[in-house]
C-alpha positions in Angstrom: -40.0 -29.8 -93.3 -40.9 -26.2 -92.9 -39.9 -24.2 -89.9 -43.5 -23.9 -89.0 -44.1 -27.4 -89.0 -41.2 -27.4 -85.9 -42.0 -27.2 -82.1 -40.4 -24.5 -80.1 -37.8 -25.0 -77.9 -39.5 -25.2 -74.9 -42.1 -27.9 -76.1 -39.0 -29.8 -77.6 -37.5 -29.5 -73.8 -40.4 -30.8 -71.9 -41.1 -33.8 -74.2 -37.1 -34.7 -73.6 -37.7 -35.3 -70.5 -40.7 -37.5 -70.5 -40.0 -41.2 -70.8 -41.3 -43.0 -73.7 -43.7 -45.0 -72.0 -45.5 -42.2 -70.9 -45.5 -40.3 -74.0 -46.8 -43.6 -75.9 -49.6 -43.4 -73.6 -50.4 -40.0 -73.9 -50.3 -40.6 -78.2 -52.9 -43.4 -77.3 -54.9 -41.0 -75.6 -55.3 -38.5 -78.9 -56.4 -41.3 -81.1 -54.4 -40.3 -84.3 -52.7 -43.9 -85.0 -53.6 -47.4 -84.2 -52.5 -48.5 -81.3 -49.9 -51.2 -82.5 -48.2 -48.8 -84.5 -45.4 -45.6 -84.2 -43.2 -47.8 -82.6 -40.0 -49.3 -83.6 -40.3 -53.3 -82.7 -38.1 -57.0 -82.8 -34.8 -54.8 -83.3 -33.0 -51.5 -82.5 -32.7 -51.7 -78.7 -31.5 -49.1 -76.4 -27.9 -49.6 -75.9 -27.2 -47.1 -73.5 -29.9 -47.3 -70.8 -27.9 -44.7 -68.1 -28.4 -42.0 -70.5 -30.7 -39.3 -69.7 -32.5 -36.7 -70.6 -34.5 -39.1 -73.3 -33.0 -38.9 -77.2 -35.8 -36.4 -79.1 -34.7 -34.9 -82.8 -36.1 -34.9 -86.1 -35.2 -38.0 -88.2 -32.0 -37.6 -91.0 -32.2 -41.2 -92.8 -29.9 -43.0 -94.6 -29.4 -46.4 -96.4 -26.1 -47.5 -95.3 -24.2 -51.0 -96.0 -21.6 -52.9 -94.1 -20.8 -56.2 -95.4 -19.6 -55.1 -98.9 -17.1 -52.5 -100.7 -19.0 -49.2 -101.9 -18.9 -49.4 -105.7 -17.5 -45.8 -105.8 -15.6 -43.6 -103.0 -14.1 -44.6 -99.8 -15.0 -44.1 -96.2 -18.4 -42.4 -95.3 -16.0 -39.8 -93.5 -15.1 -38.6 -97.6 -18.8 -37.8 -97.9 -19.0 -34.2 -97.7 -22.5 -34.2 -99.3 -24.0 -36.7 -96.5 -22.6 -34.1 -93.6 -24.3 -31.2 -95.6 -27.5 -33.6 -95.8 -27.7 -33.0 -91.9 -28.3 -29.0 -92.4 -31.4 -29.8 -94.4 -33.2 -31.0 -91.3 -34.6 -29.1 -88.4 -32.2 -29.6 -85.1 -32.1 -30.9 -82.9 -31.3 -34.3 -85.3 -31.8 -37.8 -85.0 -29.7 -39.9 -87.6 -32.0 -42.7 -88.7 -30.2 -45.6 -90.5 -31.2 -48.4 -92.1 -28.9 -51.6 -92.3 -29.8 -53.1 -96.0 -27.1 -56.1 -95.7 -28.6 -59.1 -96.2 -27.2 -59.7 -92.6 -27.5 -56.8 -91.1 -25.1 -55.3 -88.3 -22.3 -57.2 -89.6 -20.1 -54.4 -89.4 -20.6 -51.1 -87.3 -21.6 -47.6 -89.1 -21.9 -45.5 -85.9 -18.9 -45.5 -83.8 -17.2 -42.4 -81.7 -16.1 -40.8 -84.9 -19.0 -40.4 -86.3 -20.9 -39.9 -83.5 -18.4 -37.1 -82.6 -19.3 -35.3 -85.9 -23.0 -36.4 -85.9 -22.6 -34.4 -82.9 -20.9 -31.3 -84.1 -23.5 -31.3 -86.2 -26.4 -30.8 -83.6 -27.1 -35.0 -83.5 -28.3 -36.6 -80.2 -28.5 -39.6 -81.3 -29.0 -42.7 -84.0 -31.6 -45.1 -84.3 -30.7 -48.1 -86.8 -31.0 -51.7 -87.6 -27.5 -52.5 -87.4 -24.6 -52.3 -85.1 -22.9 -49.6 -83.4 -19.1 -49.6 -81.6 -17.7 -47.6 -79.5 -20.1 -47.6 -76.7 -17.7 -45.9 -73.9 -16.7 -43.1 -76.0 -20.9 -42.6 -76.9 -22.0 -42.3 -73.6 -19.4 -40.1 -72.5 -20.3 -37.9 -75.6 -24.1 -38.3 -74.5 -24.8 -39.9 -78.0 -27.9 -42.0 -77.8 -27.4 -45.5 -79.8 -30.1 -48.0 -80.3 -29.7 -50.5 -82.6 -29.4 -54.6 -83.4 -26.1 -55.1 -81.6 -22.4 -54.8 -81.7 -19.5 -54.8 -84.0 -15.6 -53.9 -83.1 -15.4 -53.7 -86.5 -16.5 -50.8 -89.3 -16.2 -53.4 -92.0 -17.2 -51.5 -95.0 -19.4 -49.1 -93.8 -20.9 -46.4 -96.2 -23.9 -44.7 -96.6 -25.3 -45.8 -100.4 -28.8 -43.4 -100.3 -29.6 -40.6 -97.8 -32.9 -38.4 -97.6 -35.7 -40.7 -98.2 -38.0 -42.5 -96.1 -36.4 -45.9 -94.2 -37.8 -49.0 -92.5 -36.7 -50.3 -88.8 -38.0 -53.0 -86.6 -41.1 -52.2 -89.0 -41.8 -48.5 -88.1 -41.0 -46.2 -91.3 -39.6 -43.4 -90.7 -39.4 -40.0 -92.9 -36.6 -37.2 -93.0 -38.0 -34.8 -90.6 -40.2 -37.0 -88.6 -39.7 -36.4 -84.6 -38.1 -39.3 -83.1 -37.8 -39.6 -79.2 -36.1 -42.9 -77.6 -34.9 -44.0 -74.1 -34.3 -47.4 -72.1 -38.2 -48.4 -73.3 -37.6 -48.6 -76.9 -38.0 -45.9 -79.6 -40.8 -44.1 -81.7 -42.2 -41.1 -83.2 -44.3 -38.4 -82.5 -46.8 -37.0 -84.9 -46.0 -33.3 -84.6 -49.8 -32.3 -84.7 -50.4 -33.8 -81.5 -47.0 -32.9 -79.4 -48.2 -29.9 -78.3 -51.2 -31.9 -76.9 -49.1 -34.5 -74.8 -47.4 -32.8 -71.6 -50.9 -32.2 -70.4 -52.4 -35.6 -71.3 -49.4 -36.9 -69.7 -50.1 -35.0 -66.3 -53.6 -36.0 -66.5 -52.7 -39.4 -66.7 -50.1 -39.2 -64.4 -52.7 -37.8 -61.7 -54.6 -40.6 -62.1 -51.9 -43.0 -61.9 -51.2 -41.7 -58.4 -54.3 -42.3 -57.1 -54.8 -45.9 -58.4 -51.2 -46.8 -56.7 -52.7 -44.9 -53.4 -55.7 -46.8 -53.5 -54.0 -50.2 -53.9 -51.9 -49.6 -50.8 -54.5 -48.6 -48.7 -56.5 -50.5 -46.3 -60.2 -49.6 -47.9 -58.7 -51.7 -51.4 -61.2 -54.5 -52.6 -62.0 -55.9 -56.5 -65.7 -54.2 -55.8 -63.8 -50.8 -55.1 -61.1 -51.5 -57.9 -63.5 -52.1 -60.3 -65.4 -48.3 -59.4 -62.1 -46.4 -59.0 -61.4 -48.0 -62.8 -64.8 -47.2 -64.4 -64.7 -43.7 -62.9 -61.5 -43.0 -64.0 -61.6 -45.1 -67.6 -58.6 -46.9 -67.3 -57.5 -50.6 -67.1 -56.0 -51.4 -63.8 -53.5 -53.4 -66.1 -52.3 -50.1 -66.6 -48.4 -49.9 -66.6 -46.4 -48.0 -64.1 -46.6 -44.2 -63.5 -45.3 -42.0 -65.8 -41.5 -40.6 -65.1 -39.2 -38.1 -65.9 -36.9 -39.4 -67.7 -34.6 -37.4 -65.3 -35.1 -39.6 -62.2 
C-alpha cells in the first residue's frame, strides 16, 4: 500500500466516528460491491460494545494457531519479525487474524499483552476468528476486540504466516485494506469511495429525519408513506438513523 493510496487524517477522523451501520449504507449508496458482501458475517462479534470512537485502521493479517505447539520458536512475544511486520502498513493499524485450528478459538492469541504492544505499535484494534482474553485490561487500553469468543487461556498461541490475504466470517481481507468495526459488526471500506461517504451519509441522514418526523406526526397515512418514500427513494424498512458513534 502506497502512501497515496492512504486517506488523510482528517477523513480517517470523521469516518471513526460514524457507526458502521451508517457507513454500510452509505457504501450501498456508491454501488462498488454487491450488497451482501464487505462484511464480516456468522463469527467475530464485537466484544466490547462501550467502546467508542468506532475501531478504523488498515488491516495487518496473520495466520495464527492455538491448539498445537509451533514446530519452531516459542511464544509469539519471541517474534521480532511479526512486530516489524506492523511498520509495513499504513497506521493507524487493524490486526486481522485468522484462527486456522480445526477448532478455532480454543486458545486466546490477543490478550492485554499483546494488545498492550499491538498498541505501542499504533494498533486500535483486532478482528479474528478466534478468541481473545483479557477483556478488562482491553477496554481500559481502548483496544477494540471482536472475535468468536473467550479463552482464559493462551494455549499455544503463535502466529505461523503473516502478510498475506486472510478469510473471516467469509469476508477476505488484504494487508492494507481499511477496516472499521463497532457494536454492529465489522467490514471494510474500499478506499476509492471513502472520501465519498461522510456526505452520502449526511444526505441520508437528512432524509432519515424527515421520515421519523413524518411518522410521528398527525398528517401520517400508508397513501402519504408510500409518496414521502417514492420521493425520497428509499424503503420505509429502512433501519434507524445514522449515529455518531460518539453518542
Amino acid at each position: 500500500m502506497t502512501p497515496s493510496s492512504t486517506l488523510s487524517p482528517t477523513l480517517l477522523a470523521h469516518l471513526r466516528m460514524l457507526d458502521t451501520c451508517s457507513v454500510s449504507n452509505a457504501i450501498e449508496r456508491t454501488n462498488v460491491r454487491l450488497r451482501n458482501e464487505g462484511f464480516v458475517h456468522g463469527t467475530a462479534r464485537c466484544l466490547l460494545p462501550r467502546l467508542r470512537p468506532s475501531m478504523l485502521g488498515y488491516a495487518v493479517t496473520a495466520v495464527v494457531r492455538t491448539s498445537t505447539q509451533p514446530i519452531s520458536g516459542g511464544w509469539y512475544y519471541d517474534q521480532a519479525d511479526w512486530w516489524k511486520h506492523f511498520l509495513t502498513v499504513p497506521s493507524p493499524r487493524v490486526m486481522v487474524l485468522q484462527d486456522a485450528d480445526d477448532t478455532p478459538a480454543l486458545g486466546a492469541f490477543v490478550g492485554a499483552v499483546h494488545a498492550s504492544i499491538a498498541a505501542a505499535l499504533d494498533c486500535v484494534g483486532c478482528v479474528t476468528n478466534g478468541a481473545v482474553r483479557d477483556l478488562p485490561e482491553l477496554e481500559a487500553l481502548g483496544f477494540h476486540a471482536f472475535g468468536a469468543g473467550l479463552s482464559p487461556s493462551h494455549a499455544y498461541a503463535h502466529v505461523i504466516e503473516w502478510g498475506a490475504a486472510v478469510e473471516i466470517g467469509g469476508l477476505r481481507i488484504l494487508p492494507g485494506d481499511l477496516v472499521h468495526g463497532d457494536l454492529h459488526g465489522v467490514q471494510t471500506i474500499p478506499i476509492d469511495v471513502a472520501h465519498q461517504l461522510p456526505a452520502i451519509v449526511e444526505s441520508i441522514d437528512r432524509q432519515e429525519r424527515e421520515l421519523f418526523a413524518f411518522c410521528r406526526s398527525s398528517d401520517f397515512s400508508a397513501d402519504a408513506l408510500g409518496e414521502l418514500c417514492e420521493r425520497m427513494q428509499i424503503s420505509p424498512t429502512a433501519r434507524g438513523s445514522s449515529r455518531s458513534s460518539d453518542q
